[in-house]
N, C-alpha and C positions, 0 to 999 in steps of 0.2 A: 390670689397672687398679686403681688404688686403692679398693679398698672402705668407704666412709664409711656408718657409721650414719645412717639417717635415720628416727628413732623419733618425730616428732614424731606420725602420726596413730597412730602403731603403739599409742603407751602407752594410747589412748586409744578403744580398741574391745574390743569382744566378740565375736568376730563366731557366729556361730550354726551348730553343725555340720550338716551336712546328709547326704545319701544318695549317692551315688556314681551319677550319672545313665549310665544304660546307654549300652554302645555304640549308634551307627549302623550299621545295614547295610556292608558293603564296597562293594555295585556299588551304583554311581549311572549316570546316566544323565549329569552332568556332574561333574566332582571338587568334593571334601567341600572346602569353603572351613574353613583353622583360620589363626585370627590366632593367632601368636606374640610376646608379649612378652619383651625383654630388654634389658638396662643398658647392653651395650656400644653407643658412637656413633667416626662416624670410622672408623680404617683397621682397628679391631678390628669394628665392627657390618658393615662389607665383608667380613669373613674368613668372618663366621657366615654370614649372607646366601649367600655362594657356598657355603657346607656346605650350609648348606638348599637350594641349586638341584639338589646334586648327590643329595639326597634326594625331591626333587619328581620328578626326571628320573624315577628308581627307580620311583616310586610313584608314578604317571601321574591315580590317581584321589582325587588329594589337591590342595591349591594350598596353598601357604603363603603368607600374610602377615608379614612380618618388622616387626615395633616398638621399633627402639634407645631409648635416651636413658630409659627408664623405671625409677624408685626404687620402693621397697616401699609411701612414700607415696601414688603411683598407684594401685599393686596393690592395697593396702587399701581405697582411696575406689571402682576396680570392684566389689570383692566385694559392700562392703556395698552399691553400689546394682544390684548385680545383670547387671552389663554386663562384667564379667572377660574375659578374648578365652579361648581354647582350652587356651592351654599359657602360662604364667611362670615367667620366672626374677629369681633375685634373687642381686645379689652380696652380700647382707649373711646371711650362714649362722647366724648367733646371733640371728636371729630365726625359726629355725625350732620353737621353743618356741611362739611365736604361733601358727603357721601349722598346725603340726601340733593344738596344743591347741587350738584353739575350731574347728578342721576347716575353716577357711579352704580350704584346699589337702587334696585325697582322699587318702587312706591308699592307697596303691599296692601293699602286699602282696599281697591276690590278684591284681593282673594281675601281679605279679613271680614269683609262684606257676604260675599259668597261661600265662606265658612262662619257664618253668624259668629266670629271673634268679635267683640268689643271691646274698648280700649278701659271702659270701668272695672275693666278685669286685675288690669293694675292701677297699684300706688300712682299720683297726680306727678310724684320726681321721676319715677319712672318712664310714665309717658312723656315729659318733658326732653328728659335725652335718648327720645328715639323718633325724635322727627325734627323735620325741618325746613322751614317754608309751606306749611300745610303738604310735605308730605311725609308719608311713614314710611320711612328706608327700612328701618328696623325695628326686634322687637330685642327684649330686653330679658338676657338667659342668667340666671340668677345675678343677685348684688353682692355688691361690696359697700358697708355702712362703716364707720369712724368711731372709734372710742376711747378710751383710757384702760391704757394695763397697768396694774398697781402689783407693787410687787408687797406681799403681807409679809412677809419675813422685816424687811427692810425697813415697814413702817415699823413695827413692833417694837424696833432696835431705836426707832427715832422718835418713839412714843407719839405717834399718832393713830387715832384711835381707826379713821377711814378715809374714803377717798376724797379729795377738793370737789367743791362745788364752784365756789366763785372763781376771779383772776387771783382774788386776794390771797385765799388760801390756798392755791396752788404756788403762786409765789411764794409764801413763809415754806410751803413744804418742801417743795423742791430745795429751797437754802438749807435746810434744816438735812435732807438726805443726800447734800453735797458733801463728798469727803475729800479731802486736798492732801497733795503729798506735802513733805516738809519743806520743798522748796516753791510749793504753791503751785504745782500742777497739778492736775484733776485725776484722782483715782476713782471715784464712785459720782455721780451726775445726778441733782433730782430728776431733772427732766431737760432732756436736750432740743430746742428750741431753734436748733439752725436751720435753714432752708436749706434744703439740698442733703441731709442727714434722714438715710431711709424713709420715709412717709412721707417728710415732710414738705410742702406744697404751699403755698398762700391760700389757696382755693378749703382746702380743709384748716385750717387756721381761721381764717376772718370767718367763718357760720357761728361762732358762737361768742362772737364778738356782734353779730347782727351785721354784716356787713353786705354790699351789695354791689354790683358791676357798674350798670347803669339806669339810668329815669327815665320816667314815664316814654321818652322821643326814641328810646335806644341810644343815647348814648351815656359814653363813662361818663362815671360822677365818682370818678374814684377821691377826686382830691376833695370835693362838697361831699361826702358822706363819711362823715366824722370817724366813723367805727375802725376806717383803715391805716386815722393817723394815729386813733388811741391803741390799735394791734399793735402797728410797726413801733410806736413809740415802745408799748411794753417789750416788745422782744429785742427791739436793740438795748433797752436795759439791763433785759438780763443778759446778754450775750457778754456785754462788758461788766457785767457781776462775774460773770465764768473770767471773763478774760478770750476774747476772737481768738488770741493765738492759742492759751489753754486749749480751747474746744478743736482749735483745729488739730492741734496735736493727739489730742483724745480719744479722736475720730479715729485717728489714722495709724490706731493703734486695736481698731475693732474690727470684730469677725462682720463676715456679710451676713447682709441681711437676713439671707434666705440660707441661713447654715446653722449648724447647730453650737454657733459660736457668735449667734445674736446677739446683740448686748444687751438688751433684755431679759432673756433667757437667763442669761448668763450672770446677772446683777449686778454690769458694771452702768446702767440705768435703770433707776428705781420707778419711773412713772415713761408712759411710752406712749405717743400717738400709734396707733395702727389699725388695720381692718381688721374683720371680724375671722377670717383664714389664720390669724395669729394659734389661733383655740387648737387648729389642728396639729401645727406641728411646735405646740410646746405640747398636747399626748403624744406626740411622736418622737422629739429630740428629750424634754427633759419633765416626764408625767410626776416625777413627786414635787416639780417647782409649785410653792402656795404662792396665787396670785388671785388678784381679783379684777375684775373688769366693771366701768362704769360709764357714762356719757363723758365728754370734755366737759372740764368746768366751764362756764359764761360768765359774759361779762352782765348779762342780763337775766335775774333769775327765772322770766319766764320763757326763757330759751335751756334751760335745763333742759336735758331730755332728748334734747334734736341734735343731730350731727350730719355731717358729709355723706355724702350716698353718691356712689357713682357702680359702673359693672359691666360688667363682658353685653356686649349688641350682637345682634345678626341677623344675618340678612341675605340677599339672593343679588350677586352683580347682575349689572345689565349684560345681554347678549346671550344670557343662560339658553343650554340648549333643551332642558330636561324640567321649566318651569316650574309646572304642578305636582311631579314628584318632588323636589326641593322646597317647595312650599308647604307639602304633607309633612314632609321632615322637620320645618322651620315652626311649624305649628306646632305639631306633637311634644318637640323638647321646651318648647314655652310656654304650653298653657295646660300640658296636662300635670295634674297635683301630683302623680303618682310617680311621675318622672322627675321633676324639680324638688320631689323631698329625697327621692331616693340619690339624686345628684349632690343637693345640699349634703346630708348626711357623712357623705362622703369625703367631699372637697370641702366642706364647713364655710360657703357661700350663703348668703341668706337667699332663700328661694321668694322667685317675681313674683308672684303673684299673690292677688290678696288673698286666696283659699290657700295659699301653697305655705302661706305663715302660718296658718292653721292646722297643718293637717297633723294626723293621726300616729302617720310613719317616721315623723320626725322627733330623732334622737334627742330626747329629752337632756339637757347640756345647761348648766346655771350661766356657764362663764361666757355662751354663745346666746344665750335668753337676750343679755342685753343690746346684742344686736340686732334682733327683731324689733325688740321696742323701739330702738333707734331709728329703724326702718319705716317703724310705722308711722312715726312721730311725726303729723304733719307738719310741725313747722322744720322740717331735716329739709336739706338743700342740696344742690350740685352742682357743677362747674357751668360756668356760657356758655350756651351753645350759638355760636356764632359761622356766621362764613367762611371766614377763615381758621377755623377749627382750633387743635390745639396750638398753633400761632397764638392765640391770643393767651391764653394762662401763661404762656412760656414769655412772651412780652412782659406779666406782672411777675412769674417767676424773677427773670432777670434783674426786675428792678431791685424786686426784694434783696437778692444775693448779692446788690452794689450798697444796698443801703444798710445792710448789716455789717461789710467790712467797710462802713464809716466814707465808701465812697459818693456819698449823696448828703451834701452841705445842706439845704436846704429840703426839708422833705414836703411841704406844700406844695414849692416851684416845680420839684423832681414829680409829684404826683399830676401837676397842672400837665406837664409835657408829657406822661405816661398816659394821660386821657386824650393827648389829640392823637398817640400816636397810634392807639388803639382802633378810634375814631378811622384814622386813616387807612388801617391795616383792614376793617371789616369793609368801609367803602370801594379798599381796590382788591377787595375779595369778589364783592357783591359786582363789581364790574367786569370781570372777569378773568383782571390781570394777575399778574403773582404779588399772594398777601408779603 
């Protein structure tokens, strides 16, 4: 599912690290009640819900409570008043800076320790957005990887034989599967390229442009690492190839995302950034659509191949009263194969872990294959994980969305003053003021 930042209480806590409250006993005389929090609602919060039955079954002296539909602004407003449930997760993984740095969420090492977990178990991007400050808040319950949906019908019509590889050839294609009404507004889109138009993100945009946050010291180098003027330069190009207003109007004339009035789906967009969960519900809304699925082209051929990686975390807030039951639970759904392929399968998430890409029980899928690869692909990447969490992409978000409607004259100057501001948002993070 689409992961959307929701930093509005995030920027604006401290929250107070705390102890790691001991386990409970094993035998009870009736099962250990643990509320579980998490984001998925609908036919994905069914798929987990039946994971979790098939774990309660197991574990007889446990009951689970299952809670969809909940954002990290939830999460935070528990902590701080001290009512968290057992175990959370959160689809937004670049706020694991928060969670792990003010100890929101318990450092997990020693029970990972104490349950011979190791962290070789997953992908290096994986472990990357599940800690922070040397500590492991979290662990990382299947992904979401980035790629290219191509619609085959629409090439065919525009006689092109497959999917772009370079910038170059995405560029001519997209022109080429642009259709314009008679008075020059946009009926059909190669590829829509605006920030803020379903997936799109700076954060999965500049990986295959080779771009990067900050140097060797930690800080931005957004405006000294060339890769971010040659993106933004390409995409305000073509945005005023569509026409800003064309597109906005375009827009705002498409079904949501998450309906079966996608504009992908639907083929008023012939090429589509989006994650790998696309696969499910185009078999679910529209299974005779011919599509194909491939990596983002690059600007660098040997970044073929790699894309965005981001995905649901979890973890155990501080102050838990049922520790080591919550942590049997936090384990089992993350590193057993048998559960993460039978979850993938399902919700068509690529499953964590490196055995779990492998296994056996996973539903052989061409169009969902490529996202594995992409997963695997060491050089794939993912958002900052910084102190101040999703503050900081929403900072280069922002900029991005002034600099595409032409409100940013200068785009060096504009990048110089997005790197101190960045700079200063993680320093009065890290001090433990509001980023």
């Amino acid at each position: 599912m689409k992961r959307v930042a929701m930093a509005g209480a995030l920027v604006a806590i401290a929250l107070t690290a705390a102890g790691v409250a001991s386990g409970a006993a094993r035998h009870h005389a009736a099962p250990t009640k643990l509320t579980v929090w998490v984001g998925w609602s609908a036919r994905e919060l069914a798929a987990f819900k039946k994971l979790a039955a098939e774990y309660q079954k197991a574990n007889p002296d446990v009951s689970l409570s299952v809670v969809g539909s909940i954002n990290d602004d939830k999460i935070v407003a528990a902590i701080r008043a001290g009512t968290a449930p057992d175990v959370v997760s959160s689809f937004n993984s670049y706020n694991v800076g928060i969670y792990c740095g003010t100890g929101g969420w318990i450092d997990l090492s020693s029970l990972m320790k104490q349950s011979g977990i190791s962290t070789s178990m997953f992908p290096p991007t994986t472990n990357y957005y599940t800690q922070y400050g040397g500590k492991k808040c979290a662990l990382p319950l299947l992904a979401d990887a980035y790629g290219l949906y191509y619609n085959k019908t629409l090439f065919k019509k525009a006689g092109i034989a497959g999917p772009p590889k370079t910038i170059a050839e995405l560029t001519a294609d997209a022109k080429k599967l642009t259709i314009r009404n008679s008075d020059g507004s946009l009926k059909q889109v190669g590829i829509d390229p605006f920030i803020g138009f379903y997936e799109n993100v700076p954060e999965r945009w500049i990986l295959p442009w080779g771009g990067t946050y900050t140097d060797s010291g930690g800080k931005a180098h957004l405006a000294t690492n060339s890769a971010w003027a040659k993106w933004l330069t390409w995409q305000k190009q073509m945005i005023d190839w569509y026409g800003y207003k064309n597109l906005v109007k375009f827009q705002a004339g498409l079904g949501d995302e998450f309906s079966a009035s996608n504009a992908f789906e639907v083929g008023k967009v012939a090429m589509n950034l989006d994650g790998e969960w696309r696969v499910a519900f185009i078999h679910a809304e529209h299974p005779t659509l011919d599509y194909g699925t491939a990596p983002m082209p690059s600007a660098t051929p040997s970044l073929y191949g790699s894309g965005y990686i981001n995905g649901t975390i979890i973890g155990i807030p501080k102050n838990g009263k049922h520790t080591q039951q919550a942590w049997d639970f936090v384990k089992w759904v993350t590193t057993n194969t048998h559960a993460l392929a039978e979850f993938s399968n399902a919700i068509k998430n690529v499953p964590s872990t490196t055995a779990s890409t492998h296994s056996k029980e996973l539903v052989p899928d061409v169009h969902f294959a490529t996202f594995l690869k992409i997963f695997a692909n060491p050089k794939s990447g993912t958002s900052p994980i910084e102190a101040s969490g999703a503050s900081y992409t929403n900072a280069v978000q922002n900029f991005a969305t002034k600099w595409q409607a032409g409100q940013v004259k200068d785009l060096h100057a504009g990048l110089v003053t997005l790197d101190k501001q960045l700079d200063a948002q993680v320093a009065q993070a890290k001090g433990g003021g509001v980023p």
